[in-house]
C-alpha positions as CSV (number, residue, x, y, z in Angstrom):
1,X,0.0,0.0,0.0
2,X,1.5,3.9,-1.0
3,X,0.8,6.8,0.7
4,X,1.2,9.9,-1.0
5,X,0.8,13.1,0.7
6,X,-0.7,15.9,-1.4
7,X,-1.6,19.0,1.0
8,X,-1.8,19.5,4.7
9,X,-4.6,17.3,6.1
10,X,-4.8,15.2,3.1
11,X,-3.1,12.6,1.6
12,X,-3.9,9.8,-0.8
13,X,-4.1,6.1,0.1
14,X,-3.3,3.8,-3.2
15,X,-4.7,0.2,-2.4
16,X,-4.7,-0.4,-6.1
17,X,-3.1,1.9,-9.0
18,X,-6.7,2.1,-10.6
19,X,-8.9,3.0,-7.0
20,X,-7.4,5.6,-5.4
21,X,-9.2,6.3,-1.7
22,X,-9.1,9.6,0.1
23,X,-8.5,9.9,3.9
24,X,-9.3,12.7,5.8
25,X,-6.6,14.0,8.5
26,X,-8.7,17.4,9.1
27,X,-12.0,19.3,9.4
28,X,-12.1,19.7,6.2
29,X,-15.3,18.0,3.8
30,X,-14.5,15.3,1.8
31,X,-17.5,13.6,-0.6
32,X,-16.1,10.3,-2.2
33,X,-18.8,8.4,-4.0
34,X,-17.8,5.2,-5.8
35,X,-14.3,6.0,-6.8
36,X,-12.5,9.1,-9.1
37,X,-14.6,8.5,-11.8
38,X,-17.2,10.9,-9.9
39,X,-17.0,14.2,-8.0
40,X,-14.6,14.6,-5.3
41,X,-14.3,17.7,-3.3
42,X,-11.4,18.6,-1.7
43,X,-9.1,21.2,-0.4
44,X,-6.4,22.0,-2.7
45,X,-4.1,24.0,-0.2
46,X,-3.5,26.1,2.7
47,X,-0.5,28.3,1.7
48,X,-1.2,31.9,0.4
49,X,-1.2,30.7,-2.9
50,X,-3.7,28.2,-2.6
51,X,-6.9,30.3,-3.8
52,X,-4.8,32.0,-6.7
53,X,-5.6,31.3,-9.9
54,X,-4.1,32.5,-13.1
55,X,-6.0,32.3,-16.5
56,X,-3.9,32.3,-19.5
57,X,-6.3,33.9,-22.3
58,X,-9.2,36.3,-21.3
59,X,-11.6,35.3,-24.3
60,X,-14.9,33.5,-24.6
61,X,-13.1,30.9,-22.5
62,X,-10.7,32.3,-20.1
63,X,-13.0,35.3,-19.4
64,X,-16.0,33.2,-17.6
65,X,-13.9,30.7,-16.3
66,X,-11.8,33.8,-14.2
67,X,-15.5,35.8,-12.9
68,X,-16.7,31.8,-11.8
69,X,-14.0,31.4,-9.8
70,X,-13.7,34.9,-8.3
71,X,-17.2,33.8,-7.3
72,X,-15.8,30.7,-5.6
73,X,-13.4,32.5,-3.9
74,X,-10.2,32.3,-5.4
75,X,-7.9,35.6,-6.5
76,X,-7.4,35.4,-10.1
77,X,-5.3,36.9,-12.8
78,X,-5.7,36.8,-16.3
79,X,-3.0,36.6,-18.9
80,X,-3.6,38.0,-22.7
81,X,-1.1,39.5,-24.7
82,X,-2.6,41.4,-26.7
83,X,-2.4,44.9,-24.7
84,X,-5.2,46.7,-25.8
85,X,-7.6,43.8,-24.8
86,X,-6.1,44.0,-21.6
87,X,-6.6,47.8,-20.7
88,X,-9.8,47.2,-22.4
89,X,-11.0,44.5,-19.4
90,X,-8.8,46.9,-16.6
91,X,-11.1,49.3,-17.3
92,X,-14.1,46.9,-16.4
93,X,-15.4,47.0,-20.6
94,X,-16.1,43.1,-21.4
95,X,-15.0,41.9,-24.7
96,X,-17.6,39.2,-24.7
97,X,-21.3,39.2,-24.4
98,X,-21.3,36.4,-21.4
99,X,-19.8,38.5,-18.8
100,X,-21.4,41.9,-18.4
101,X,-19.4,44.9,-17.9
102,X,-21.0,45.1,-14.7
103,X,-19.7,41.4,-13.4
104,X,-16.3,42.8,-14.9
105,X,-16.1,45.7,-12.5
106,X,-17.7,44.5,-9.3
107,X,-14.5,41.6,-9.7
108,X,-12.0,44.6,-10.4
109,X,-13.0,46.8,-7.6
110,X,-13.5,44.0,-5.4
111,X,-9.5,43.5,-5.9
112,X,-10.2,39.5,-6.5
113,X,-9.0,40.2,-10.6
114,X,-6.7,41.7,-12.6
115,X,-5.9,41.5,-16.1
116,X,-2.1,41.7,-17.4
117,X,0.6,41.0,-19.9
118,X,3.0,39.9,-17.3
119,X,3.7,36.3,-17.5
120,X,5.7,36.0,-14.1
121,X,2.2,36.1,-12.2
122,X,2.6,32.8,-12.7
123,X,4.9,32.3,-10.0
124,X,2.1,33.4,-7.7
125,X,-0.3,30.9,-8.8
126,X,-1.5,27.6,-7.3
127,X,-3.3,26.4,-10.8
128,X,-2.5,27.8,-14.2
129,X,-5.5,27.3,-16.4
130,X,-4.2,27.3,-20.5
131,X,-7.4,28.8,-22.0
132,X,-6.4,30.1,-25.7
133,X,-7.7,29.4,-29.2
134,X,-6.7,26.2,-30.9
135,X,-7.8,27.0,-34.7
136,X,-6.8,25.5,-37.9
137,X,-4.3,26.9,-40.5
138,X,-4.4,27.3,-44.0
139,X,-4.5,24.1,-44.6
140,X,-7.8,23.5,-41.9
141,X,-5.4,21.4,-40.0
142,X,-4.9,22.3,-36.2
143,X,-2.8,25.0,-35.7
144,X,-1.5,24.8,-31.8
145,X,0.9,27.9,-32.3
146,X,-1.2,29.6,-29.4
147,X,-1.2,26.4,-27.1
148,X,2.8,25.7,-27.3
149,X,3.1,30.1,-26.7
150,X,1.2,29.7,-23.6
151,X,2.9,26.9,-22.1
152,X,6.4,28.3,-23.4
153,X,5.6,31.5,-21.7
154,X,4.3,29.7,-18.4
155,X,6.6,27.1,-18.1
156,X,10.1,29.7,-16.5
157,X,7.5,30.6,-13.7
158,X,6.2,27.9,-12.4
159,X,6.4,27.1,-9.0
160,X,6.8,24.0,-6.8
161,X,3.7,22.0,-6.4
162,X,2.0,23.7,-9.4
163,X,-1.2,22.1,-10.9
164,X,-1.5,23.3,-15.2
165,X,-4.5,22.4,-16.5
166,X,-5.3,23.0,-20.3
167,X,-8.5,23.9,-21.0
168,X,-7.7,24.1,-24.7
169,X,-9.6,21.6,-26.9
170,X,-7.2,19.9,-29.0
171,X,-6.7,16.3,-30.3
172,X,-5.9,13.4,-28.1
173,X,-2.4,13.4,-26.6
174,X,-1.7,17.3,-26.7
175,X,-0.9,17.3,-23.4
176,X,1.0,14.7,-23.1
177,X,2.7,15.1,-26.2
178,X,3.0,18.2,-26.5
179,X,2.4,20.4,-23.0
180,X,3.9,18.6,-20.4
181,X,7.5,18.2,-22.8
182,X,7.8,21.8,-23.7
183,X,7.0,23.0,-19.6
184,X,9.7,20.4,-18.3
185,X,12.3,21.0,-20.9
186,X,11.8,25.1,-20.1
187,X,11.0,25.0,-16.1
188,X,13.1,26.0,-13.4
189,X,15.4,23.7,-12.4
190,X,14.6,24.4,-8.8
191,X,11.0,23.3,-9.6
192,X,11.5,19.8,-9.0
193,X,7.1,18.9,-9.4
194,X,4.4,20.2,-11.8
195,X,1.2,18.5,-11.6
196,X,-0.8,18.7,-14.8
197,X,-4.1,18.1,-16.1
198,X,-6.8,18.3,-18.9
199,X,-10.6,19.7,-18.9
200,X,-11.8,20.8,-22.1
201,X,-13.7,24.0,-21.7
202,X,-17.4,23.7,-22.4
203,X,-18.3,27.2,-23.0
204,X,-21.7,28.0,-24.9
205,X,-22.0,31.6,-25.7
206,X,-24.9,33.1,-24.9
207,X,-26.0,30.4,-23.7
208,X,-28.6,31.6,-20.5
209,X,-29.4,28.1,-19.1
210,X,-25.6,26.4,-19.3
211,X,-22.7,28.0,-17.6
212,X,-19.0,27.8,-15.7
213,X,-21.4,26.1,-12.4
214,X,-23.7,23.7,-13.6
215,X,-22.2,22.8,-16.5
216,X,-20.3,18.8,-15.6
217,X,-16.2,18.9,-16.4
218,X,-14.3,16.3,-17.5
219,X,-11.1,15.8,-15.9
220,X,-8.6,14.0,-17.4
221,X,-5.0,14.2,-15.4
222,X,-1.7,12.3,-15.8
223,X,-1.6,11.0,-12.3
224,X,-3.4,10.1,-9.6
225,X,-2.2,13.4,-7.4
226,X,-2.6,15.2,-10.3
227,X,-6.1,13.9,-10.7
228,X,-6.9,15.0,-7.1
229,X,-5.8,18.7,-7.3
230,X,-7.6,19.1,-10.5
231,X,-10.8,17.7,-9.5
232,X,-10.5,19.9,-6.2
233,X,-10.1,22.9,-8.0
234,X,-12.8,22.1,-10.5
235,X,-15.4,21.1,-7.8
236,X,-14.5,24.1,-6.4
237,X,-16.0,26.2,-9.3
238,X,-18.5,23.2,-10.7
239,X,-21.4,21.4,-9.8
240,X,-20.4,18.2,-10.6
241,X,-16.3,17.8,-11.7
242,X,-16.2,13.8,-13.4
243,X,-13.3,12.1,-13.7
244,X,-12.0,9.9,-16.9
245,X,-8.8,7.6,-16.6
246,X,-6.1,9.9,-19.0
247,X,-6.4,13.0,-20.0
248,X,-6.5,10.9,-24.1
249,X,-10.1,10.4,-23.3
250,X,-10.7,14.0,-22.2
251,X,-9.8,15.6,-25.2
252,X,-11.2,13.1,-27.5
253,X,-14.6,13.2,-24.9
254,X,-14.5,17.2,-26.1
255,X,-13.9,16.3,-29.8
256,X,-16.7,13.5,-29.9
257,X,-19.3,16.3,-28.4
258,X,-18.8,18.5,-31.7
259,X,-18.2,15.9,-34.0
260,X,-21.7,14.6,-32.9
261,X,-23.3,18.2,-33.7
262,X,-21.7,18.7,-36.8
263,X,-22.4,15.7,-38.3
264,X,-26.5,15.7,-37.2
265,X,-26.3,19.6,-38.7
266,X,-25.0,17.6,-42.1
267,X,-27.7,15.2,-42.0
268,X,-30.4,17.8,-41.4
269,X,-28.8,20.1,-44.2
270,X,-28.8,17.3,-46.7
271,X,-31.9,16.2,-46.3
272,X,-33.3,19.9,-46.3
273,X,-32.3,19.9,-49.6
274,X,-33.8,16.4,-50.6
275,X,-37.2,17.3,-48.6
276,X,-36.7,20.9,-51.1
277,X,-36.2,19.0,-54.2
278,X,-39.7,17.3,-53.6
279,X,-41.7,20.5,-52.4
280,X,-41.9,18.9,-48.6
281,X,-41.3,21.3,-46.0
282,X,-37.7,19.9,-44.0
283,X,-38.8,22.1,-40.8
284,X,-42.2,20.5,-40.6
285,X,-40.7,17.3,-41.1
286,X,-38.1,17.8,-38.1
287,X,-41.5,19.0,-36.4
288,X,-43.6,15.9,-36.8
289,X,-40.7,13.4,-35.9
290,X,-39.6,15.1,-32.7
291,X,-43.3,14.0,-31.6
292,X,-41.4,10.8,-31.0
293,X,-40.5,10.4,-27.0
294,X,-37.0,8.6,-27.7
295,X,-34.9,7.7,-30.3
296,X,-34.4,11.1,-31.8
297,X,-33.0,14.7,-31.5
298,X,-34.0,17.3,-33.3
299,X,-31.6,19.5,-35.1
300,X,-32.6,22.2,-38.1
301,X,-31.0,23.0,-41.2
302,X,-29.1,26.3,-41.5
303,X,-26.6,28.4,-43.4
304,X,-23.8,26.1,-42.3
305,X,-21.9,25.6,-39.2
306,X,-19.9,28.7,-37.6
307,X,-18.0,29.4,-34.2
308,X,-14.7,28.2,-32.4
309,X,-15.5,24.8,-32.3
310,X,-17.8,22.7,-34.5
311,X,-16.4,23.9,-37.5
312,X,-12.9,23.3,-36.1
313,X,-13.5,20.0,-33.8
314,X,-14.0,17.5,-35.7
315,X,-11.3,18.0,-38.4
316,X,-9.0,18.0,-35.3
317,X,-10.4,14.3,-34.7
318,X,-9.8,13.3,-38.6
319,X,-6.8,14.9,-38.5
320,X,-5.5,13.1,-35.5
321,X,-7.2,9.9,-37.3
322,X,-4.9,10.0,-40.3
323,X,-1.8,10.3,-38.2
324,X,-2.8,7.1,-36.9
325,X,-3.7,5.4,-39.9
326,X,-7.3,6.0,-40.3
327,X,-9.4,7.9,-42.6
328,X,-12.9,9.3,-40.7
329,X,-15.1,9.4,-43.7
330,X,-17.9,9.7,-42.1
331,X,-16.8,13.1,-40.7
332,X,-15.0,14.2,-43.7
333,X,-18.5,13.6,-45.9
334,X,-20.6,16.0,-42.8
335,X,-17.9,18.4,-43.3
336,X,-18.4,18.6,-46.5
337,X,-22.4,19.0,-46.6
338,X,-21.9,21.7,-44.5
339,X,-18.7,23.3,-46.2
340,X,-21.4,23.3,-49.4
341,X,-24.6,24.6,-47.9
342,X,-23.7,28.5,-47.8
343,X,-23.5,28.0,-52.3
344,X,-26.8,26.3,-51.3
345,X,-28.5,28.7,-49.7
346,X,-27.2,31.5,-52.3
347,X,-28.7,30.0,-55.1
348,X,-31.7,28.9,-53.1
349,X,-31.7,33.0,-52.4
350,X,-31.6,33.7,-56.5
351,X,-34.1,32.0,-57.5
352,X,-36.7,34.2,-55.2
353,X,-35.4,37.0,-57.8
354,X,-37.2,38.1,-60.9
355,X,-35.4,36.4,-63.4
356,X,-35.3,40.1,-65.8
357,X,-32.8,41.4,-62.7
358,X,-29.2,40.4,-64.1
359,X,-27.4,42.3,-61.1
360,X,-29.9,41.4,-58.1
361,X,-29.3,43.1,-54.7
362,X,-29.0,41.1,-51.8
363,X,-29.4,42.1,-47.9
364,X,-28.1,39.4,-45.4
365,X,-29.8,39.6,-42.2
366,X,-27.8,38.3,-39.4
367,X,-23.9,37.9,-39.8
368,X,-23.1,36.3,-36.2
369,X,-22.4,32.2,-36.8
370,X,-25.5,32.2,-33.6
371,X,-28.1,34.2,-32.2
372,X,-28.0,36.2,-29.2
373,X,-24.0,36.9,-30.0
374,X,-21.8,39.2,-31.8
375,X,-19.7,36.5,-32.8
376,X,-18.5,36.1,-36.0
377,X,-15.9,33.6,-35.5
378,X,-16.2,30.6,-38.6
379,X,-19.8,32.0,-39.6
380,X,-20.9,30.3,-42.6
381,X,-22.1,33.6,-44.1
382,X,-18.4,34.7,-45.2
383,X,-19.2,31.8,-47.6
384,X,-22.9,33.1,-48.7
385,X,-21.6,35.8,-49.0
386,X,-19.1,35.1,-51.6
387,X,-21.1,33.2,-53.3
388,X,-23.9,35.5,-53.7
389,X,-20.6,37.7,-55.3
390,X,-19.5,35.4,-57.4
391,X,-22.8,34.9,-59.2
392,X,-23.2,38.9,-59.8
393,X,-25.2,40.0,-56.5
394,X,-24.5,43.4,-54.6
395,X,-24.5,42.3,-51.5
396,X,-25.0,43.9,-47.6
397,X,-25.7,43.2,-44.2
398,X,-27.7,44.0,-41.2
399,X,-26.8,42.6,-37.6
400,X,-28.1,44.6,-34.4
401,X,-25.5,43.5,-32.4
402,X,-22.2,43.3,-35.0
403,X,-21.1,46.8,-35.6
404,X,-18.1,45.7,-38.0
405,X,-17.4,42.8,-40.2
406,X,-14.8,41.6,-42.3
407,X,-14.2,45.8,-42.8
408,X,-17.4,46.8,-43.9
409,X,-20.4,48.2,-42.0
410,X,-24.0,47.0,-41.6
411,X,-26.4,49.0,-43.5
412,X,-30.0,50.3,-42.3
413,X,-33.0,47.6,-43.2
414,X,-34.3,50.2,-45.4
415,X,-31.4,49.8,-47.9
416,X,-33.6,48.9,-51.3
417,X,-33.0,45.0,-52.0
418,X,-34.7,42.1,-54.2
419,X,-34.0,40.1,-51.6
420,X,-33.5,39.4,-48.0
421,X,-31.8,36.2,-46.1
422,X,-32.8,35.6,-42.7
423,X,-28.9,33.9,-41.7
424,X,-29.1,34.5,-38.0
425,X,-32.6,35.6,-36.6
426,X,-31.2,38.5,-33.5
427,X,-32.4,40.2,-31.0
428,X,-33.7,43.4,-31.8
429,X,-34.2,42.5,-35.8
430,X,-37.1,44.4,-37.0
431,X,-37.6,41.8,-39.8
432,X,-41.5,43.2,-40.3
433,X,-39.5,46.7,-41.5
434,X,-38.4,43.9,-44.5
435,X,-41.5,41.5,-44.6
436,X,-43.6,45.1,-44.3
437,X,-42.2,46.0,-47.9
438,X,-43.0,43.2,-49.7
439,X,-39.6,41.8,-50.2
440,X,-39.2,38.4,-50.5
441,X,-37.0,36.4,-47.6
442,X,-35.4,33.2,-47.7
443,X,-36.2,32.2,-43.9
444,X,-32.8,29.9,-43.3
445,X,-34.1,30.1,-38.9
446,X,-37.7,28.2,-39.1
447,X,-38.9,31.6,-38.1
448,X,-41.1,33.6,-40.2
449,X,-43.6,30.6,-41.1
450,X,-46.6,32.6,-40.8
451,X,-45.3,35.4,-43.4
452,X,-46.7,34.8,-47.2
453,X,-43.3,36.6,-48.3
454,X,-41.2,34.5,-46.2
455,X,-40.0,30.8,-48.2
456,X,-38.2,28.5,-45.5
457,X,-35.0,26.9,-46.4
């Protein structure tokens, strides 16, 4: 039997490598139910450090991750390097819609966070969360140029005892590959013991019902006491904190989750375009089997896919699959129905014009890749739009909550068009100042059914 001490009053009783059990030596609560595949709550530490927390990205990601656990009461500092976002958040103005510039300031003034460039707060630091963007590069393979910055910029400052979790999503084996190599060639050589873990960020912008608390994290670490910090830190912050054996299956838990939207949105786009072949309505379709109780999920047809991660996800998982000798075919075809949809939806939009206009004008409503967000990351109307170009359009854009987009400028819904597309339905659209005119819409939301102007996609 080994006995591993992790943090005054605990330490960790190994009866068996795969059922680790938790003794307590202290006051303090302990919940163990079953073994580490559930929620354990813990106390990480009782030094100064123990409650600081520093958050390397201040993004969609890093951003609510710092104001949850401000709320849980740790001291948190978060990393960016890009200086102007920084002053920007110092002086308590949000650069995302999911944390109000109100939450901002009551965190600043309550001394609890700080923004900064300066990577040696690090040293300070109990956990290191690694929350930066993981996109894909020219050639829509994943690009981890961030991901190896942030832990080459960490990894001098670390102190003993450290715990580094990525929250990155990435394919299976970054941080073990990749991470955890780069920080122990660079360390200190004083800093003798870094704990590290991985818990892919599940961040829904927008998103009113699903946040930082009650959404579950996977924890994936790459040793038992690094498993026990990490899921005391995340049960912290979280409802429910679960534990999976290597941090392989976290990243490839986060992976499957998109994978499994994008390909659904393929299958709902394809056959939108069958159903529209034959004059059947796809929505009402989706409508009249979702009165089934099991068996199936309802997903609707759209422009395409846009945001950080299911355009980007998956082709990290086929990607990964080809370096170990596999092609995903399946996930490569859904890709592909969805990469085609916005030069669906464009010519969909063209035929709705009189056929004696040879240079039609076409207003896009809605340029965010989702509703409720002024995010434009990935959104499938870059694509409409070019395609709408490409067959002779004049084409412009309305979005009430997107003052600037790929450097041009909304324009007012009374800009004279022979067409409308209804891409993303926001708040604070006046689509009646459009359907009030007469002009036709290509309804790509299911939400103007009751319009005789409207056609659904």
């Amino acid at each position: 039997m080994t006995r591993i001490r992790l943090d005054k009053g605990w330490f960790i009783r190994l009866s068996s490598p795969k059922q680790p059990r938790l003794r307590q030596t202290n006051h303090y609560p302990c919940a163990l139910r079953g073994n580490l595949r559930h929620a354990v709550r813990i106390q990480c530490m009782n030094s100064e450090r123990s409650r600081r927390l520093v958050i390397i990205g201040q993004g969609y990601v890093g951003l609510p991750l710092a104001m949850a656990a401000i709320e849980a009461g740790w001291n948190v500092v978060g990393i960016d390097k890009f200086e102007a976002k920084v002053t920007q958040i110092n002086l308590g103005l949000s650069p995302i819609e999911d944390i109000s510039n109100t939450q901002l300031q009551a965190a600043i003034e309550s001394k609890k966070y700080k923004a900064t460039t300066d990577f040696s707060e690090v040293s300070k630091a109990s956990v290191i969360a690694i929350c930066v963007p993981t996109p894909l590069n020219a050639l829509r393979e994943p690009d981890l140029n961030h991901l190896r910055d942030a832990a080459s910029h960490i990894a001098p400052h670390l102190s003993e005892g450290s715990l580094v979790i990525s929250e990155s999503t990435s394919y299976p084996g970054t941080l073990r590959d990749v991470i955890i190599p780069m920080i122990n060639d660079l360390k200190n050589k004083d800093t003798e013991k870094v704990y590290f873990a991985c818990a892919p960020e599940r961040v829904n912008p927008g998103d009113l019902t699903w946040n930082q608390k009650n959404t579950p994290r996977l924890v994936g670490a790459i040793d038992a006491e690094s498993r026990i910090k990490a899921l005391g830190f995340y049960n912290s912050i979280c409802d429910a904190a679960i534990a999976v054996s290597t941090p392989e299956v976290a990243e490839a838990a986060k992976l499957l989750e998109n994978t499994f939207r994008l390909v659904n949105i393929a299958l709902v786009n394809e056959f939108t375009q069958l159903c529209s072949s034959a004059g059947i309505s796809a929505n009402e379709v989706i409508d009249a089997a979702s009165t089934k109780p099991y068996g199936f999920m309802p997903f609707r047809p759209g422009v395409g896919v846009g945001g950080h991660c299911i355009p980007v996800d998956p082709l990290y998982l086929t990607w990964w699959a080809r370096q170990n000798g596999f092609n995903a075919e399946f996930i490569e075809s859904a890709d592909r129905v969805n990469h085609a949809m916005p030069k669906y939806v464009a010519e969909r939009a063209l035929m709705l014009v009189d056929p004696s206009i040879t240079e039609p004008r076409v207003m896009i409503l809605g340029v965010a890749y989702k509703a409720g967000v002024s995010d434009v990351r990935e959104t499938p109307v870059s694509e409409l739009r070019k395609h709408l170009q490409a067959c002779g359009a004049t084409v412009a854009w309305h979005d009430p909550l997107v003052a600037t987009w790929e450097d041009s400028k909304p324009v007012p819904l009374t800009w004279e068009c022979d067409v409308a597309i209804l891409a993303t339905y926001q708040p604070g659209l006046d689509i009646n100042k459009i359907l009030e005119r007469g002009i036709k819409v290509l309804d790509c939301t299911n939400s103007l059914q009751n319009f005789e102007s409207s056609n659904l996609l």
